[in-house]
C-alpha positions in Angstrom: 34.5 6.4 9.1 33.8 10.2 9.5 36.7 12.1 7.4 37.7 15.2 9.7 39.4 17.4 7.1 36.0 16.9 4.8 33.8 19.9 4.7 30.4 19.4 5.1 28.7 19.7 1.9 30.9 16.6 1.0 29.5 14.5 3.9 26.2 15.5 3.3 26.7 14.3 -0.5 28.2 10.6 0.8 25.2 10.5 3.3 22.6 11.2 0.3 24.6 8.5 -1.7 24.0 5.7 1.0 20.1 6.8 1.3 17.7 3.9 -1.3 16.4 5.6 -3.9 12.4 6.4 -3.5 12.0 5.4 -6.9 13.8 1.5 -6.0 11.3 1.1 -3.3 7.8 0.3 -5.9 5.6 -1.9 -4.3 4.9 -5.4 -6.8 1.3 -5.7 -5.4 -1.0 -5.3 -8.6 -4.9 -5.3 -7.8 -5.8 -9.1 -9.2 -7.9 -9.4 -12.6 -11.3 -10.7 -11.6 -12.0 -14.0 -13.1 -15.8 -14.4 -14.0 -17.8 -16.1 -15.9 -21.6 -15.7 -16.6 -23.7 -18.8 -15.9 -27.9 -17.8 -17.0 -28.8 -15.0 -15.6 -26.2 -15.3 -12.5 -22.4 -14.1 -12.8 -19.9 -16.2 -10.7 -16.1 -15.0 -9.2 -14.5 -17.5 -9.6 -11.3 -15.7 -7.4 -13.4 -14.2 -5.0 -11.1 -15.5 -1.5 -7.6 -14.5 -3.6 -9.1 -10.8 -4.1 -10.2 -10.9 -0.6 -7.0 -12.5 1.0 -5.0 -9.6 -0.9 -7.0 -7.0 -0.1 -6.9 -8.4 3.8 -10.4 -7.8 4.1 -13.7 -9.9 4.7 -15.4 -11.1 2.0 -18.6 -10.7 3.7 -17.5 -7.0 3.5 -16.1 -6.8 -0.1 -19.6 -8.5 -1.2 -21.6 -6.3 0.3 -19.8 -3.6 -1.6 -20.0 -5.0 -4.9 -23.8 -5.5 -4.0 -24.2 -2.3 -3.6 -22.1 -0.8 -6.7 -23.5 -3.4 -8.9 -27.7 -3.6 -7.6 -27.3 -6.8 -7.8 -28.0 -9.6 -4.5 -24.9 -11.1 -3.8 -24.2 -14.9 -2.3 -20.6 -15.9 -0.9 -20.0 -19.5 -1.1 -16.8 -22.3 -1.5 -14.0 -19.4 -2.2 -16.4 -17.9 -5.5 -19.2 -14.7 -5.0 -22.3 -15.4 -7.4 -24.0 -12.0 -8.5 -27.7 -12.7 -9.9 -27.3 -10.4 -12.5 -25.2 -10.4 -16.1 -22.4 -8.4 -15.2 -19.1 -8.1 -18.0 -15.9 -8.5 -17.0 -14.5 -4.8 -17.8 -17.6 -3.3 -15.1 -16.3 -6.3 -12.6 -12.6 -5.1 -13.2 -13.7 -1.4 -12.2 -15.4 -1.9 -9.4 -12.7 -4.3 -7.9 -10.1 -1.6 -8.8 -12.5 1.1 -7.0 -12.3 -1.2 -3.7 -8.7 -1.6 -3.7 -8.4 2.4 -4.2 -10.7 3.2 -1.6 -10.9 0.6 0.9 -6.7 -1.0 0.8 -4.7 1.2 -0.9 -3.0 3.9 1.0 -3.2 7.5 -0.4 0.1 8.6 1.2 2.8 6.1 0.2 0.6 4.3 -2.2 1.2 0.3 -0.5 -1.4 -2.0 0.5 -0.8 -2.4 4.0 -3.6 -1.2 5.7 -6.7 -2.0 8.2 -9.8 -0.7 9.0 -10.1 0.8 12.5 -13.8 1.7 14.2 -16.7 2.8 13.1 -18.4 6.3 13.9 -21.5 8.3 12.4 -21.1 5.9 8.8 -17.4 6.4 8.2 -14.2 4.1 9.1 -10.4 4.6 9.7 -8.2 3.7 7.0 -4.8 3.2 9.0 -1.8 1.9 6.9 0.8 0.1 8.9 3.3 1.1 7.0 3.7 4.8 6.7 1.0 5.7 9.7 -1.3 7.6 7.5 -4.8 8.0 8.4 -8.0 8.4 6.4 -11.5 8.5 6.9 -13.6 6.2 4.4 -17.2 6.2 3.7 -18.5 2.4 5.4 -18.1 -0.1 2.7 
């Protein structure tokens, strides 16, 4: 109900009242904790497909980054990533984090709703699908 004797500063003030507050809208998505352990010279993810089924990417292409971050070959198998090489949780945590940050988290409204688009001359299209932003990424 628009009040015609209201001036307008005071409608503009009952509009900003309805609006959500930007502040309300924080996303709940936290980057998961990797969950490793070390097994001889080998170090298992024991998570692997829940990191990769939040992130909504691969895990062909998430292993192949931590193969390359890490120097380390990499074998997917049975939801779990073995690494031949010792690796610590803390360096594990990082480079997980340094995905997510690169490769799933948007820079503009900070959510992790986004997918890759195409390929061209070694970089991809970050597109989130929920503010529109795009960004080029180096290929993971």
């Amino acid at each position: 109900m628009i009040l015609l004797d209201s001036s307008y500063e005071q409608l503009l003030d009952r509009a900003f009242a309805q609006l959500p507050s930007l502040a309300a809208e924080k996303s709940d998505f936290k980057i998961p904790e990797v969950d490793s352990i070390i097994q001889g010279n080998k170090t298992i993810i024991r998570n692997f497909s829940l990191i990769a089924g939040m992130a909504r990417r691969d895990e062909n292409d998430i292993a192949k980054y931590l193969s390359k971050e890490l120097a380390a070959p990499v074998n997917v198998d049975a939801q779990k990533l073995t690494i031949s090489a010792k690796v610590q949780g803390a360096p594990l945590n990082d480079k997980v984090k340094k995905y997510f940050e690169t490769y799933v988290i948007c820079k503009e409204c900070h959510k992790p709703d986004t997918h890759i688009e195409g390929t061209e001359r070694g970089y991809e299209t970050l597109v989130c699908e929920a503010c529109g932003a795009r960004y080029t990424v180096k290929r993971s």
